[in-house]
PDB file of N, CA, C and O in Angstrom:
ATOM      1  N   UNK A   1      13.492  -2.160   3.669  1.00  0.00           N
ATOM      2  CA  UNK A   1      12.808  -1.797   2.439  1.00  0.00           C
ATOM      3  C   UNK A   1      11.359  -1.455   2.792  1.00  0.00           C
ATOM      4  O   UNK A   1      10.784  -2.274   3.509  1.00  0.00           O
ATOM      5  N   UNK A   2      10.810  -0.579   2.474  1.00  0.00           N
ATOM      6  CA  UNK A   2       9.535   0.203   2.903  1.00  0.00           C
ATOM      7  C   UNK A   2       8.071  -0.969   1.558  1.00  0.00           C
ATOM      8  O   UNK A   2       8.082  -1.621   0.513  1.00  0.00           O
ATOM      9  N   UNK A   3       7.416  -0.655   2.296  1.00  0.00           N
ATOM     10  CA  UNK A   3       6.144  -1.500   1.856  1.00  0.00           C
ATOM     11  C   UNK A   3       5.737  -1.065   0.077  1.00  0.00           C
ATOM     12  O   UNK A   3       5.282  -1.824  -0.779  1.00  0.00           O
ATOM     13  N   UNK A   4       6.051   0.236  -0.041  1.00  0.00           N
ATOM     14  CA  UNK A   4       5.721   0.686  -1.112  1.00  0.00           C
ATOM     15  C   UNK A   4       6.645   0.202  -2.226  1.00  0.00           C
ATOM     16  O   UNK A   4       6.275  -0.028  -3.378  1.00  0.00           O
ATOM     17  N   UNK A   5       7.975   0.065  -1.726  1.00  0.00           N
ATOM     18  CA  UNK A   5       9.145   0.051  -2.875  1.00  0.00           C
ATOM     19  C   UNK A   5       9.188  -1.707  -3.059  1.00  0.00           C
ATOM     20  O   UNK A   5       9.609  -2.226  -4.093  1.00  0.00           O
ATOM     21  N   UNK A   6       8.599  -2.630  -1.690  1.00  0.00           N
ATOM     22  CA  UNK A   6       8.550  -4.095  -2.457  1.00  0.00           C
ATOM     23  C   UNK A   6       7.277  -4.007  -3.227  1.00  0.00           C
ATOM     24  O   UNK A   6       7.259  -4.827  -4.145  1.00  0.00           O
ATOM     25  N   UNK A   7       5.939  -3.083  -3.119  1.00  0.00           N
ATOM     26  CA  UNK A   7       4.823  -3.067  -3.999  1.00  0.00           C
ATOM     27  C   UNK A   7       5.237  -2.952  -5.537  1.00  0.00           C
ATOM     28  O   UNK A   7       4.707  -3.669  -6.386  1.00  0.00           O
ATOM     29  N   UNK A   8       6.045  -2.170  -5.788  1.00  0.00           N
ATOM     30  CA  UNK A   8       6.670  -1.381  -7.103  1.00  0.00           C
ATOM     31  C   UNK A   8       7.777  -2.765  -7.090  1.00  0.00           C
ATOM     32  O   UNK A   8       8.307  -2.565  -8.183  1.00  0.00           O
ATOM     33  N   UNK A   9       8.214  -3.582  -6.739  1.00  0.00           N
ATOM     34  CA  UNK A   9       9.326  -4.089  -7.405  1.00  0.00           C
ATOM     35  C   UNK A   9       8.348  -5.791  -7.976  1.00  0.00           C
ATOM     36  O   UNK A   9       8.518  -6.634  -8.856  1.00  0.00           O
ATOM     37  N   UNK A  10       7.171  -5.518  -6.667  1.00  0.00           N
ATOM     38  CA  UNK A  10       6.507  -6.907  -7.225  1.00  0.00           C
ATOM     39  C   UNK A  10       5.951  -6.367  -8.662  1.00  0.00           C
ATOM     40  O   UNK A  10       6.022  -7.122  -9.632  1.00  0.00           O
ATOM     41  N   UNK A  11       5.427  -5.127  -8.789  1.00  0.00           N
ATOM     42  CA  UNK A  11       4.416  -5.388 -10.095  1.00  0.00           C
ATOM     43  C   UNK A  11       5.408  -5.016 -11.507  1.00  0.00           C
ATOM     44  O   UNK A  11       4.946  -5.105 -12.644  1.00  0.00           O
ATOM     45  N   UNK A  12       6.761  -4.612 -11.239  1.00  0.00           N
ATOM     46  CA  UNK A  12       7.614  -4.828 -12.022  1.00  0.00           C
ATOM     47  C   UNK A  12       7.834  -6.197 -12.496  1.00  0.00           C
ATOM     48  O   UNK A  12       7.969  -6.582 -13.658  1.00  0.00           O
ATOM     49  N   UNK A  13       7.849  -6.997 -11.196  1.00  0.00           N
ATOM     50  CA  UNK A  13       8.294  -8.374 -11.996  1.00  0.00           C
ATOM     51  C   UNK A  13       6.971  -9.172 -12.734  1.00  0.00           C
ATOM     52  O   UNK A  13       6.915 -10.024 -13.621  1.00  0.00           O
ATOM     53  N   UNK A  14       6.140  -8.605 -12.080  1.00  0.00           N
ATOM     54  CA  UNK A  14       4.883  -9.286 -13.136  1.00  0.00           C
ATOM     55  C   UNK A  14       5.137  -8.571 -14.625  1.00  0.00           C
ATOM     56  O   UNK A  14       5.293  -9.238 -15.647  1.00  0.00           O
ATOM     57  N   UNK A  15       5.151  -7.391 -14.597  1.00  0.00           N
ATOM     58  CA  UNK A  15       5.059  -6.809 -15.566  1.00  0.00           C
ATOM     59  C   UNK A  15       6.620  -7.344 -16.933  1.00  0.00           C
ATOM     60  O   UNK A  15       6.751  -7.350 -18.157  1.00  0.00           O
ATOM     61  N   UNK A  16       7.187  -7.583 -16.126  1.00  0.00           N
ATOM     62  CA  UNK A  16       8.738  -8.093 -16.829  1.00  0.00           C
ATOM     63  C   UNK A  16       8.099  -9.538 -17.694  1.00  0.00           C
ATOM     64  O   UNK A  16       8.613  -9.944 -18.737  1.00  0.00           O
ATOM     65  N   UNK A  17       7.255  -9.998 -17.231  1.00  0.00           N
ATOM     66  CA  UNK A  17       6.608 -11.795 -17.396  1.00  0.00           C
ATOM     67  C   UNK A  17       6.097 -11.679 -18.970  1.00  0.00           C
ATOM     68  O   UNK A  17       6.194 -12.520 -19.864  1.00  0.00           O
ATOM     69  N   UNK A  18       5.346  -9.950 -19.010  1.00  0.00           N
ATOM     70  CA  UNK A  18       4.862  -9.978 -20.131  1.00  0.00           C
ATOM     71  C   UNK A  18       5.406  -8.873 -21.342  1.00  0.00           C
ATOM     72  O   UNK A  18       4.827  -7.799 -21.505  1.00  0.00           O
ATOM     73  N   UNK A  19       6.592  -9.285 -22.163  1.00  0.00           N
ATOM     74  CA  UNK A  19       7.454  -8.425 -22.783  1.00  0.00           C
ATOM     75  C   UNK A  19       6.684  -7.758 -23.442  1.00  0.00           C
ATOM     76  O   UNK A  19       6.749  -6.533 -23.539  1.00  0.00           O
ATOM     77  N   UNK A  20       5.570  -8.724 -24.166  1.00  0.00           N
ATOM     78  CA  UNK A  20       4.998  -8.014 -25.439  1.00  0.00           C
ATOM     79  C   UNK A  20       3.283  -7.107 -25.025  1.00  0.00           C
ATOM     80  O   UNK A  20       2.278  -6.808 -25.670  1.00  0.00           O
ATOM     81  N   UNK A  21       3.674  -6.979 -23.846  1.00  0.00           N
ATOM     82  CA  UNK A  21       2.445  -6.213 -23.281  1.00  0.00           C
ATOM     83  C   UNK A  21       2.102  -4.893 -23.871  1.00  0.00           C
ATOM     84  O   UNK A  21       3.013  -4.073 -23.981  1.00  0.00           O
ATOM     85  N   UNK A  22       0.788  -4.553 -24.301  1.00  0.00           N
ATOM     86  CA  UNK A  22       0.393  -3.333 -24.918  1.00  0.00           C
ATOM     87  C   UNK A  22      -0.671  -2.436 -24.437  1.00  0.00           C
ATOM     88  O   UNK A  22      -1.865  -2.737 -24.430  1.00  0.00           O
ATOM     89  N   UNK A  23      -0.141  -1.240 -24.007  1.00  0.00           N
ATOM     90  CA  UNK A  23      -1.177  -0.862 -22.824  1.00  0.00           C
ATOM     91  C   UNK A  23      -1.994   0.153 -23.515  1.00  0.00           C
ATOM     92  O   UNK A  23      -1.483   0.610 -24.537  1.00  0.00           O
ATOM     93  N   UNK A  24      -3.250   0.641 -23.150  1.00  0.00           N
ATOM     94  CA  UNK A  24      -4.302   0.956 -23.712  1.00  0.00           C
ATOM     95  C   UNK A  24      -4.775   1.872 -22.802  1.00  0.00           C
ATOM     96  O   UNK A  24      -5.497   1.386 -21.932  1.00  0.00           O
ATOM     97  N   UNK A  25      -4.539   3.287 -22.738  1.00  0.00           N
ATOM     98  CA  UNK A  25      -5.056   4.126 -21.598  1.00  0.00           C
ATOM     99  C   UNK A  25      -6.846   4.947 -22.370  1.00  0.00           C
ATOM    100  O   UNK A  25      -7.127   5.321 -23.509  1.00  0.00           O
ATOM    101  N   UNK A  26      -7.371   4.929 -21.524  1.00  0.00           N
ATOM    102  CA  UNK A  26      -8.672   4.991 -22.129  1.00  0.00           C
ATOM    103  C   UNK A  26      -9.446   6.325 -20.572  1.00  0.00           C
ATOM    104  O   UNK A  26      -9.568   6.182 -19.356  1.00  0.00           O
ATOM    105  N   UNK A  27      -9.830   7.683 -21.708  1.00  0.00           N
ATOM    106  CA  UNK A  27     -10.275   8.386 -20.242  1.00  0.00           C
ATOM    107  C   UNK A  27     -10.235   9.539 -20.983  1.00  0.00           C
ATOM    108  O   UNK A  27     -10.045   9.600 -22.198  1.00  0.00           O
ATOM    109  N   UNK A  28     -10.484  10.779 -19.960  1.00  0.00           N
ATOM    110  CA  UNK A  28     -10.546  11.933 -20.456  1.00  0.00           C
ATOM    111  C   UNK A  28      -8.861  12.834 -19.942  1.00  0.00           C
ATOM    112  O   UNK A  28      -8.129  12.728 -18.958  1.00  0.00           O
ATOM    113  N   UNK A  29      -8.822  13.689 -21.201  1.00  0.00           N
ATOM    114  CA  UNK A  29      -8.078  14.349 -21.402  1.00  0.00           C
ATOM    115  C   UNK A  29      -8.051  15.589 -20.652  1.00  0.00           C
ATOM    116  O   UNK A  29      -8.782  16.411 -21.205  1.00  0.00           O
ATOM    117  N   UNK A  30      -7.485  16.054 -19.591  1.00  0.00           N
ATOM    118  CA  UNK A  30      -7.651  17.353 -18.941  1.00  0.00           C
ATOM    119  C   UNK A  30      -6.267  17.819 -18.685  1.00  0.00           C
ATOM    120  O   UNK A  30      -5.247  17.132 -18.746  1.00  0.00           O
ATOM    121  N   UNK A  31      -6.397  19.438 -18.308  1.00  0.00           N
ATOM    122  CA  UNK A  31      -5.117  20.134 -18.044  1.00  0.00           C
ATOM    123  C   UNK A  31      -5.288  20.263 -16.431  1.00  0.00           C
ATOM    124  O   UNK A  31      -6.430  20.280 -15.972  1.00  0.00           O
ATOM    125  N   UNK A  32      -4.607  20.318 -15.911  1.00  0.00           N
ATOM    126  CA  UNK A  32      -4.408  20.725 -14.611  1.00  0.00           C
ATOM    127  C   UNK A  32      -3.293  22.000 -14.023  1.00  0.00           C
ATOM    128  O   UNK A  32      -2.153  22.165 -14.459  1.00  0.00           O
ATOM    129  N   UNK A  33      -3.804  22.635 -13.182  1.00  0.00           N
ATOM    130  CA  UNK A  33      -3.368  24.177 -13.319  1.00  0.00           C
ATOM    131  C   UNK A  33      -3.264  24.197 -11.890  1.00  0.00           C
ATOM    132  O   UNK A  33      -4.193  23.894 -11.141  1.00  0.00           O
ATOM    133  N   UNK A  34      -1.746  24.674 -11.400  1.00  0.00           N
ATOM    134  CA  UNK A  34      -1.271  24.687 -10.101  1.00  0.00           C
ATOM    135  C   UNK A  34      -0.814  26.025 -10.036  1.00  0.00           C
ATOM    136  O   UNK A  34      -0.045  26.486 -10.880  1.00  0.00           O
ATOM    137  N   UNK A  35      -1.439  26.949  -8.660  1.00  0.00           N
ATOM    138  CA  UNK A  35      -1.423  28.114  -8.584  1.00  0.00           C
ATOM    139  C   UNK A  35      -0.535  28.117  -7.183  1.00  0.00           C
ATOM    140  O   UNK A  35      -0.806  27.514  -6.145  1.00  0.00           O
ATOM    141  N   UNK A  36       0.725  29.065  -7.485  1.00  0.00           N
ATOM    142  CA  UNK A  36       1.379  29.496  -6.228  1.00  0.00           C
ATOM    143  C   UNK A  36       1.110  30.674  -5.442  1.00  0.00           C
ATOM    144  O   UNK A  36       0.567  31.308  -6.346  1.00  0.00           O
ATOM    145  N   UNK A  37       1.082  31.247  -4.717  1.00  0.00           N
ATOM    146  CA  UNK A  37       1.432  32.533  -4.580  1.00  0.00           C
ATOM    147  C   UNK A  37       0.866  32.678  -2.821  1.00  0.00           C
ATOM    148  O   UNK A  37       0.618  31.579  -2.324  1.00  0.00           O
ATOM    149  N   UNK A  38       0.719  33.511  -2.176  1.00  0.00           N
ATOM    150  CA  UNK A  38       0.455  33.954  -0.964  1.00  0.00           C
ATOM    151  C   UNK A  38      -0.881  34.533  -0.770  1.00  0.00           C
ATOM    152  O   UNK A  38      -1.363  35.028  -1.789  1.00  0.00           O
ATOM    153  N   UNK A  39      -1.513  34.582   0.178  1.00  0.00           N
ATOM    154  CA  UNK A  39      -3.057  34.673   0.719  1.00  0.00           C
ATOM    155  C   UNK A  39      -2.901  35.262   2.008  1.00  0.00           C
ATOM    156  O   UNK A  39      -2.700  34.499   2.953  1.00  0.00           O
ATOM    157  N   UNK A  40      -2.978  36.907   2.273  1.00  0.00           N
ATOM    158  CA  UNK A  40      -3.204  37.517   2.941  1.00  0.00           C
ATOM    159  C   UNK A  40      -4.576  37.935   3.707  1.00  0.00           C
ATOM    160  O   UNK A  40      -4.535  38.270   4.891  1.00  0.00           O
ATOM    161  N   UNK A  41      -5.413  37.909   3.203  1.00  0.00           N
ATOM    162  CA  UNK A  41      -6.788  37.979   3.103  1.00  0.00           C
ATOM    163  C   UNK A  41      -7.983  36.837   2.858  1.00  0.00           C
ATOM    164  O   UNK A  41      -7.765  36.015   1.968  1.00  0.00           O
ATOM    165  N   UNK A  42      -9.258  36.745   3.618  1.00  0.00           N
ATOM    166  CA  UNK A  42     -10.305  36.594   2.387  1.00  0.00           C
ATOM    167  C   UNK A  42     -11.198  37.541   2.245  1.00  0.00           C
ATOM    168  O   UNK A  42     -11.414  38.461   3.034  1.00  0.00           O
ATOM    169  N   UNK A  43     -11.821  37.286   1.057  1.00  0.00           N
ATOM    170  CA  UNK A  43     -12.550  37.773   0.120  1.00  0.00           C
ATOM    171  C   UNK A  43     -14.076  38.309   1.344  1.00  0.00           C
ATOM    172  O   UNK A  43     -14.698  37.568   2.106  1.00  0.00           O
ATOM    173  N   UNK A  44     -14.274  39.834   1.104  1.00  0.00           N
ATOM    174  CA  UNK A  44     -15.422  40.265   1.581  1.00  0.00           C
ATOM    175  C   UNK A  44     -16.891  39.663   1.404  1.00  0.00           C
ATOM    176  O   UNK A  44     -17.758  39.327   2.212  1.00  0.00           O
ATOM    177  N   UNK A  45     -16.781  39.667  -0.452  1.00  0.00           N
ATOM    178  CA  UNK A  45     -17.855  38.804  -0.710  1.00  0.00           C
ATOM    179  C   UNK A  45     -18.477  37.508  -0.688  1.00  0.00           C
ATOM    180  O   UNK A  45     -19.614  37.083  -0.888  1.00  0.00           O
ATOM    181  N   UNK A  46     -17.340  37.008  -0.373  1.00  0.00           N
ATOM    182  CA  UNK A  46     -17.932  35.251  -0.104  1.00  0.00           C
ATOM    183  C   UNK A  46     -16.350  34.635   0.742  1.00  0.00           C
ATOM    184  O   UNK A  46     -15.245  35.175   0.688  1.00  0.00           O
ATOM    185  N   UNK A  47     -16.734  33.357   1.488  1.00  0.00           N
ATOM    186  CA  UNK A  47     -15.584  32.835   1.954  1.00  0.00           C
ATOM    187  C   UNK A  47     -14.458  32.023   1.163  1.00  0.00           C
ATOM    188  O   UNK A  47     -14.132  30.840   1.063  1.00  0.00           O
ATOM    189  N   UNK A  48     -13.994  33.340   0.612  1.00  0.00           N
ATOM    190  CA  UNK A  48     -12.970  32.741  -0.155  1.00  0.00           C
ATOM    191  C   UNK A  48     -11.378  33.465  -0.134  1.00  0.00           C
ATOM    192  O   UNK A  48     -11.288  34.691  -0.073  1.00  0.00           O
ATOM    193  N   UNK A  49     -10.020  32.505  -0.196  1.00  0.00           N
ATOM    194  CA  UNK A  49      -8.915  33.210   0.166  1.00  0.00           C
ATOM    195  C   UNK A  49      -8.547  34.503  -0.904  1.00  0.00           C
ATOM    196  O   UNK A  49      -8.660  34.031  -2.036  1.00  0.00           O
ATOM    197  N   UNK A  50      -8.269  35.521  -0.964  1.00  0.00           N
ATOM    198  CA  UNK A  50      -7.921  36.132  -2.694  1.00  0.00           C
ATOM    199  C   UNK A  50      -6.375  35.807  -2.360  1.00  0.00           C
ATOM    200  O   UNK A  50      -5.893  36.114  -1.269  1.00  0.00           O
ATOM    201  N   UNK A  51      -5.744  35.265  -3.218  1.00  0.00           N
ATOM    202  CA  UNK A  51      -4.357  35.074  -3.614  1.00  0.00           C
ATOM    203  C   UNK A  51      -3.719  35.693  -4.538  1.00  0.00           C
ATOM    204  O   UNK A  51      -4.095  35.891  -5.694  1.00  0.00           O
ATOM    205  N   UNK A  52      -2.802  35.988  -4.070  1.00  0.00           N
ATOM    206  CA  UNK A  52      -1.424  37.102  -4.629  1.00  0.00           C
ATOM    207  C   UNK A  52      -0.913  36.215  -5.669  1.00  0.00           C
ATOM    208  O   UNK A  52      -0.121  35.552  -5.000  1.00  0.00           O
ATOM    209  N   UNK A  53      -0.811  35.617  -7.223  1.00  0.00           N
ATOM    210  CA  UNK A  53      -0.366  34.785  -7.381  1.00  0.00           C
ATOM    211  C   UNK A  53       1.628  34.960  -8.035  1.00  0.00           C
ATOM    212  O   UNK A  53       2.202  35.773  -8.760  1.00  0.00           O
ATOM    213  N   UNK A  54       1.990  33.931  -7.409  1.00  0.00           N
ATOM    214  CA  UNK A  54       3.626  34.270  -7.947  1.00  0.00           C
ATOM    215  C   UNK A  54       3.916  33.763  -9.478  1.00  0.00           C
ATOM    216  O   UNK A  54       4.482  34.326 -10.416  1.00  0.00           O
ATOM    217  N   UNK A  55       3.115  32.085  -9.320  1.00  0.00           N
ATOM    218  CA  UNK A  55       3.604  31.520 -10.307  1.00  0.00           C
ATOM    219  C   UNK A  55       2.122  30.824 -10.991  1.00  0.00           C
ATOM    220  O   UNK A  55       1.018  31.188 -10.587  1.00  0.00           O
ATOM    221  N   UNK A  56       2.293  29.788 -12.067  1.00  0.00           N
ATOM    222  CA  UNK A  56       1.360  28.705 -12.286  1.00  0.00           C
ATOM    223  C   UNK A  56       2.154  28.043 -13.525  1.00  0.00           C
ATOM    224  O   UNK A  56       2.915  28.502 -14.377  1.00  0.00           O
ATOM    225  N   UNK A  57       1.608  26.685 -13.230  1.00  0.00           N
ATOM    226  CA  UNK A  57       1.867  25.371 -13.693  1.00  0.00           C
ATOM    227  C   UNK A  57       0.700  24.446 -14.365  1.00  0.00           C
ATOM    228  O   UNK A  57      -0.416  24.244 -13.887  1.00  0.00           O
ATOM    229  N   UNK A  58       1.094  24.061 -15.282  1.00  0.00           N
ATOM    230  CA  UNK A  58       0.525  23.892 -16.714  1.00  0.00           C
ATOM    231  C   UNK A  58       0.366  22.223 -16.379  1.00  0.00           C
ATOM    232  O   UNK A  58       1.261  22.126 -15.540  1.00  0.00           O
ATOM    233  N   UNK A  59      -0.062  21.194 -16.472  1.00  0.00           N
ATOM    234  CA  UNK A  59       0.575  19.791 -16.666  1.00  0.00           C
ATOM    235  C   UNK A  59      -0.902  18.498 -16.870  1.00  0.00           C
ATOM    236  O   UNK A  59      -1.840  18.363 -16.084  1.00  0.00           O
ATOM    237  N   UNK A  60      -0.674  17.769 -18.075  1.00  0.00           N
ATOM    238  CA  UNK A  60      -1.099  16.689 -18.128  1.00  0.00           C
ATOM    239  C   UNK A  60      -2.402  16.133 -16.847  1.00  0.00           C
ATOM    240  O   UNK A  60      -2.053  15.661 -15.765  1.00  0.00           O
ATOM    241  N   UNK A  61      -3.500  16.263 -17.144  1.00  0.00           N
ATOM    242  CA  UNK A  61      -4.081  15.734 -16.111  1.00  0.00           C
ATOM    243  C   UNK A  61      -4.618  14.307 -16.354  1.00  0.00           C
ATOM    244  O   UNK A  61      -4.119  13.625 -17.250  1.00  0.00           O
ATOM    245  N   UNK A  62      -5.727  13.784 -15.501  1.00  0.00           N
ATOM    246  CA  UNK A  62      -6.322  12.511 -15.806  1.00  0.00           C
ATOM    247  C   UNK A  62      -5.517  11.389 -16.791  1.00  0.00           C
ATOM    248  O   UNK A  62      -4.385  10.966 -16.557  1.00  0.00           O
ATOM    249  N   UNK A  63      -6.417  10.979 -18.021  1.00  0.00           N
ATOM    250  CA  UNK A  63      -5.998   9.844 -18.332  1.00  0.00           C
ATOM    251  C   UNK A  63      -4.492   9.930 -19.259  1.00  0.00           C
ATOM    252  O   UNK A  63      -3.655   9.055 -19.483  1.00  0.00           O
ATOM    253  N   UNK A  64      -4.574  11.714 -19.772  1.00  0.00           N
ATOM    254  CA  UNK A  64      -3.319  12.306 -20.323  1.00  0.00           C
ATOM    255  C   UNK A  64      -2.295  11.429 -19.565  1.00  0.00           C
ATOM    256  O   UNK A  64      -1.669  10.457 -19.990  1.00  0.00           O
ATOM    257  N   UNK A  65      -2.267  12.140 -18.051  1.00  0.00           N
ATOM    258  CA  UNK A  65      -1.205  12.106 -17.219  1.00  0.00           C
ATOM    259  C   UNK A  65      -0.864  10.113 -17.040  1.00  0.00           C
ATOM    260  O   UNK A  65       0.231   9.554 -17.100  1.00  0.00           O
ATOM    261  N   UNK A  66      -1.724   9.714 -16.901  1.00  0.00           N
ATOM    262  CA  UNK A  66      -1.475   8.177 -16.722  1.00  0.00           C
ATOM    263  C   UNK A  66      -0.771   7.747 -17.908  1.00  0.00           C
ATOM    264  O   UNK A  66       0.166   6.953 -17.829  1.00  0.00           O
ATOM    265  N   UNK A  67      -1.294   8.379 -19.335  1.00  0.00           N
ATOM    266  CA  UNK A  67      -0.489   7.587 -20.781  1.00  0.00           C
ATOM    267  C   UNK A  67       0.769   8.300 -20.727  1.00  0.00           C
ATOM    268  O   UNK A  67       1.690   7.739 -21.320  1.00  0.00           O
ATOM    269  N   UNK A  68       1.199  10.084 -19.807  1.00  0.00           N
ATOM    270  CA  UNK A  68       2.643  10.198 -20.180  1.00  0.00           C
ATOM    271  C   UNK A  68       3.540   9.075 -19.340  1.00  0.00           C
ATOM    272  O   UNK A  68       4.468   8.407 -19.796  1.00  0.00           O
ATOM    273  N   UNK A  69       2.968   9.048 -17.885  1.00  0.00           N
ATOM    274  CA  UNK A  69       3.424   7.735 -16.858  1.00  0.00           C
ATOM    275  C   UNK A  69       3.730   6.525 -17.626  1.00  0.00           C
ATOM    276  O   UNK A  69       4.752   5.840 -17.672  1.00  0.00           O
ATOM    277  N   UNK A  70       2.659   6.435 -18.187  1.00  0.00           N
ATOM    278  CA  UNK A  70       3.159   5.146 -18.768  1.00  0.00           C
ATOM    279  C   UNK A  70       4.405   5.104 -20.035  1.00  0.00           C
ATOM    280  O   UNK A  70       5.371   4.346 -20.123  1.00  0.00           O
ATOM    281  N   UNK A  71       3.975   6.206 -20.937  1.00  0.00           N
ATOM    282  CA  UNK A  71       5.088   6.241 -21.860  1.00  0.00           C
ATOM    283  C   UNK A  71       6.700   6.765 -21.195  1.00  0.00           C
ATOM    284  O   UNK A  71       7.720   6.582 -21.860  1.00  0.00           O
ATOM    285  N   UNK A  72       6.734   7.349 -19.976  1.00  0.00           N
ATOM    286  CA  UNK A  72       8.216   7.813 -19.666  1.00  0.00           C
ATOM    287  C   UNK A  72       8.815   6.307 -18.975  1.00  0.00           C
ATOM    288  O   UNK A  72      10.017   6.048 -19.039  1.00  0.00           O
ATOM    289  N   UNK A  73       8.113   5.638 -18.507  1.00  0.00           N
ATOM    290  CA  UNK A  73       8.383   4.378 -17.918  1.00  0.00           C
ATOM    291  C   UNK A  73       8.942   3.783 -18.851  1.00  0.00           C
ATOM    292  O   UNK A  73       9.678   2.895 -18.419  1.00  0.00           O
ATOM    293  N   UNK A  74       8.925   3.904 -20.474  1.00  0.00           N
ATOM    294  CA  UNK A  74       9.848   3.135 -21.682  1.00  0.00           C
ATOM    295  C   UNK A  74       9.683   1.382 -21.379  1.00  0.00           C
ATOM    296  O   UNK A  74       9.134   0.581 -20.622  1.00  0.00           O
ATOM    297  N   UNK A  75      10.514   1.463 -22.469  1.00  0.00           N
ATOM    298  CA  UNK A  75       9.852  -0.324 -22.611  1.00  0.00           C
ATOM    299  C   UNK A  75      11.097  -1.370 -21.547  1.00  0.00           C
ATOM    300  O   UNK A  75      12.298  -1.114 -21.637  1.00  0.00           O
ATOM    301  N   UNK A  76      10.793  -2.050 -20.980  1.00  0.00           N
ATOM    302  CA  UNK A  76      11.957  -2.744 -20.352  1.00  0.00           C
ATOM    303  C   UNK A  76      12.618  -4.039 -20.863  1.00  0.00           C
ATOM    304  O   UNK A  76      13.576  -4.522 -20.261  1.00  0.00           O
TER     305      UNK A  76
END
């Protein structure tokens, strides 16, 4: 069993101790934007890659992303 998966099973069982636990995520709200695509080049004007883009991805950032974590985790 790898170090990480007894980390996650200990703070499960703490967390099991307290049924009526109510969690309180507190932070800023941001989007986060993941760009795919390929980079043939950089940029003449400054050192930068220009990218071909294929795709992009939309998703929950910061304290968003911690309250969906916490809400897909459901109640145990």
């Amino acid at each position: 069993m790898s170090a990480s998966h007894e980390g996650a099973t200990a703070l499960i069982a703490v967390l099991d101790r307290f049924p009526d636990l109510n969690v309180w995520v507190i932070g800023d709200l941001m989007l986060d934007e993941y760009v795919v695509g390929a980079v043939d080049r950089i940029s003449p004007e400054a050192p930068v890659p220009v990218v071909r883009v294929r795709e992009t991805e939309q998703r929950l950032g910061g304290a968003a992303n911690v309250a969906r974590q916490v809400a897909a985790s459901g109640p145990r």
